[in-house]
Residue, then its C-alpha position, 0 to 999 in steps of 0.5 A: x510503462x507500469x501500470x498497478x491495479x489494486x483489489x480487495x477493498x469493500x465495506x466491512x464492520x469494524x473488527x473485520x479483516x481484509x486482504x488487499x492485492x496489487x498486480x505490478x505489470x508492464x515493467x519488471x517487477x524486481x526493479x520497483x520498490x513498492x508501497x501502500x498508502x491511503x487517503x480519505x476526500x480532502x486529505x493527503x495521501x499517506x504512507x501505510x506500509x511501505x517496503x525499501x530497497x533494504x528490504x525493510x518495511x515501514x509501518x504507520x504508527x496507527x496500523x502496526x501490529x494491525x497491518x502486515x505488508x508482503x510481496x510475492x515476486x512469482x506473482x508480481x503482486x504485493x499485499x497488505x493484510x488488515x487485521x482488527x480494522x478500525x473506522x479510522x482505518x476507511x480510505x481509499x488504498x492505493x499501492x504505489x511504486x518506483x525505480x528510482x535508486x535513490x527515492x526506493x533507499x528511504x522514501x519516506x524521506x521523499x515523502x512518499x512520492x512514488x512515481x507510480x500508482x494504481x487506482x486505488x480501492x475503498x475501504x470502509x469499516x463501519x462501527 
């Protein structure tokens, strides 16, 4: 079993920068493909940054050229670095990851339903 721990988060004014960090264990990390998603109480959990099989990364519109997604497989972590955080931005971030061929090839087709997360880290940026 996978398990995925994020770190990072905090409370910060709005402006800041944060580095948000997630460790893949339990599982190769070579066969998931991986994602950041975030989510406020009472709302859905939406897609942040989300990496394909393709390699390519999909970026919500309201973070592009804020928000950078990498990987570091040496390390079994993906990161989000957040840039010019804005209020709206406050969330609880969680990364997320699958090995299903199928889902990794566009899961924001499958809406974003990983199969596995980790337990999420706050992020909140005051104004």
């Amino acid at each position: 079993q996978v398990q995925l721990v994020e770190s990072g988060g905090g409370s910060v004014q709005a402006g800041s920068s944060l580095r948000l960090s997630c460790v893949l264990s339990g599982d190769s990390f070579g066969s998931y493909c991986v994602g950041w998603l975030r989510q406020r109480p009472g709302e859905e959990r939406r897609g942040v940054a989300i990496f394909d099989s393709d390699g390519d990364t999909t970026y919500a519109d309201s973070v592009k050229g804020r928000f950078m997604a990498s990987k570091d497989a040496s390390k079994n972590s993906v990161y989000l670095q957040m840039n010019n955080l804005e209020p709206g931005d406050s969330a609880t971030y969680y990364c997320a990851a699958d090995r299903r061929t199928w889902f990794c090839r566009s899961p924001g087709w499958y809406q974003y339903r990983f199969n596995s997360w980790g337990q999420g880290t706050q992020v909140t940026v005051s104004s």
